[in-house]
C-alpha positions in Angstrom: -6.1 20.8 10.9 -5.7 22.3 14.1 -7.9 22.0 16.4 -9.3 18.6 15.2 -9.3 15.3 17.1 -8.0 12.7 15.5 -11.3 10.5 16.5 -13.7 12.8 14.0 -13.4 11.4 11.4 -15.9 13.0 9.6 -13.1 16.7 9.5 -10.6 14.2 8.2 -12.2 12.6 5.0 -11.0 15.3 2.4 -7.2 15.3 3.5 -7.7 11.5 3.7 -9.3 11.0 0.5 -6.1 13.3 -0.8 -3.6 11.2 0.8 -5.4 7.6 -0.6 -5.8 9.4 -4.4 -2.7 10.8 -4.5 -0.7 7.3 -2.8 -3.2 5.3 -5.7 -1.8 7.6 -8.4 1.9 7.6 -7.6 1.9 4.1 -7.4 0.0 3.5 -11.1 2.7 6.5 -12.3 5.6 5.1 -11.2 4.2 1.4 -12.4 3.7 2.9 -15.9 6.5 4.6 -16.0 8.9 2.1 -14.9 6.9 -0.8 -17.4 7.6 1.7 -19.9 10.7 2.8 -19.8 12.3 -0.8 -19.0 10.1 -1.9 -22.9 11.4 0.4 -24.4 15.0 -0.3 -23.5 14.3 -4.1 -24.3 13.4 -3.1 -27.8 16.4 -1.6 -28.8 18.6 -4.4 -27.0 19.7 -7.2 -29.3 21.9 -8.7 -26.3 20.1 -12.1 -25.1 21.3 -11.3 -21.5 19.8 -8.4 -21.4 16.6 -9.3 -22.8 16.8 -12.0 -20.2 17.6 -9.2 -17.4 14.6 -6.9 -18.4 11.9 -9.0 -18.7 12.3 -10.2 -15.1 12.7 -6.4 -14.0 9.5 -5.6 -16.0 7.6 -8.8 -14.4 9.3 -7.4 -10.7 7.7 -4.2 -11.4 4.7 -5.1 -12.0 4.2 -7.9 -9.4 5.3 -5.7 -6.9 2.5 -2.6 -7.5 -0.2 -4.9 -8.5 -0.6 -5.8 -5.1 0.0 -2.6 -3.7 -3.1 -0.7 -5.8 -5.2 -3.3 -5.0 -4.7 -2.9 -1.4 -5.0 1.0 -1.9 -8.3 0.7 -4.3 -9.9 -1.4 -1.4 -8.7 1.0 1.4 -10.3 4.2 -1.1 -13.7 2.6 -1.8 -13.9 1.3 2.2 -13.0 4.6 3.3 -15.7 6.2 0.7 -18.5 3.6 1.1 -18.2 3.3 5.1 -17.9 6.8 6.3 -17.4 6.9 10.1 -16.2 3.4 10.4 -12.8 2.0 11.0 -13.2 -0.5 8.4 -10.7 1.1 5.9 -8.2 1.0 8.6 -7.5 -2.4 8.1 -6.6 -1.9 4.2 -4.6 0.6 5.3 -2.3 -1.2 7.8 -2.0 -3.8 5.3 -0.8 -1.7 2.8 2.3 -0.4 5.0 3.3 -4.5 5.4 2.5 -5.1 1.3 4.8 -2.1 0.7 7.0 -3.5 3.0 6.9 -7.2 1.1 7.3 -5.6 -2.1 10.6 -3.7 -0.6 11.9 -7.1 0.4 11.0 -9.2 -2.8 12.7 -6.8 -5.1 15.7 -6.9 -2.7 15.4 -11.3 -2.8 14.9 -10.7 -6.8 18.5 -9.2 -6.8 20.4 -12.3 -6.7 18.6 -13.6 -9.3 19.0 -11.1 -11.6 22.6 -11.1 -11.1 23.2 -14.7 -11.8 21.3 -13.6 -15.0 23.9 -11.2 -16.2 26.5 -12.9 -15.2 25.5 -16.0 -16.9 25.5 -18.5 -14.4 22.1 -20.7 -13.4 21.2 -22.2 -10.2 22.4 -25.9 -10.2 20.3 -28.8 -9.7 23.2 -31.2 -8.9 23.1 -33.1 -5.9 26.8 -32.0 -5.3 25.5 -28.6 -5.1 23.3 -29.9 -2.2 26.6 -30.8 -0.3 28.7 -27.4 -1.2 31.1 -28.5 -3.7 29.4 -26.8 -6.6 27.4 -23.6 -6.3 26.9 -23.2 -9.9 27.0 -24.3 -13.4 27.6 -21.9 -16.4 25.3 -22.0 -19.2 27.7 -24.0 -21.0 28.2 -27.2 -18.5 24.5 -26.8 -18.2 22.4 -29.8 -19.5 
């Protein structure tokens, strides 16, 4: 790479076209991976909890890279199609602020899962509107 300039973009298209593959491939991998390993666990679990638990964390995983390989699919075929244009650019800034939205959803999604485990659903009480009551247990629940 040395003695390139960054504006030619036509010395950078292999390393690119690396860096886009190989991003496209991790995130499918890990994806798979993830989807499979979190199946396989909710087959041998009998607990309803946990059932509960790992069907949100295998809908989380794959909401969260679905996006993200779109995005990166776009940015390869603009990058291959339009050779010597900035036009994948664009996917490829929006990519760093979906990977950025998928960080922060599965960190939202945490709360949720621990009311799942520990058994407790959001209320729908007016007094938890006011504060006195945060949460019901599944048994007070309607």
């Amino acid at each position: 790479m040395a003695g390139r300039h960054p504006a030619d973009k036509h010395s950078l298209t292999d390393p690119t076209t690396v860096w886009i593959v190989g991003g496209l491939i991790c995130d499918i991998l890990i994806t798979v991976t993830m989807t499979f390993i979190l199946v396989q666990a909710r087959a041998r679990s009998s607990f309803s909890t946990t059932l509960k638990a790992l069907n949100k964390l295998i809908s989380l995983s794959i909401e969260t890279a679905f996006p993200t390989v779109t995005i990166a699919t776009a940015a390869l075929i603009s990058f291959l199609k339009y050779p010597g244009t900035n036009f994948d650019l664009s996917f490829m800034f929006l990519l760093f602020i979906v990977y950025a939205n998928a960080l922060f959803g599965v960190l939202n999604r945490r709360a949720e899962l621990r009311r799942i485990v520990s058994g407790t659903i959001p209320s729908t009480d007016i007094r938890a509107a006011v504060g006195s009551n945060n949460h019901l247990s599944e048994a007070d629940s309607p």
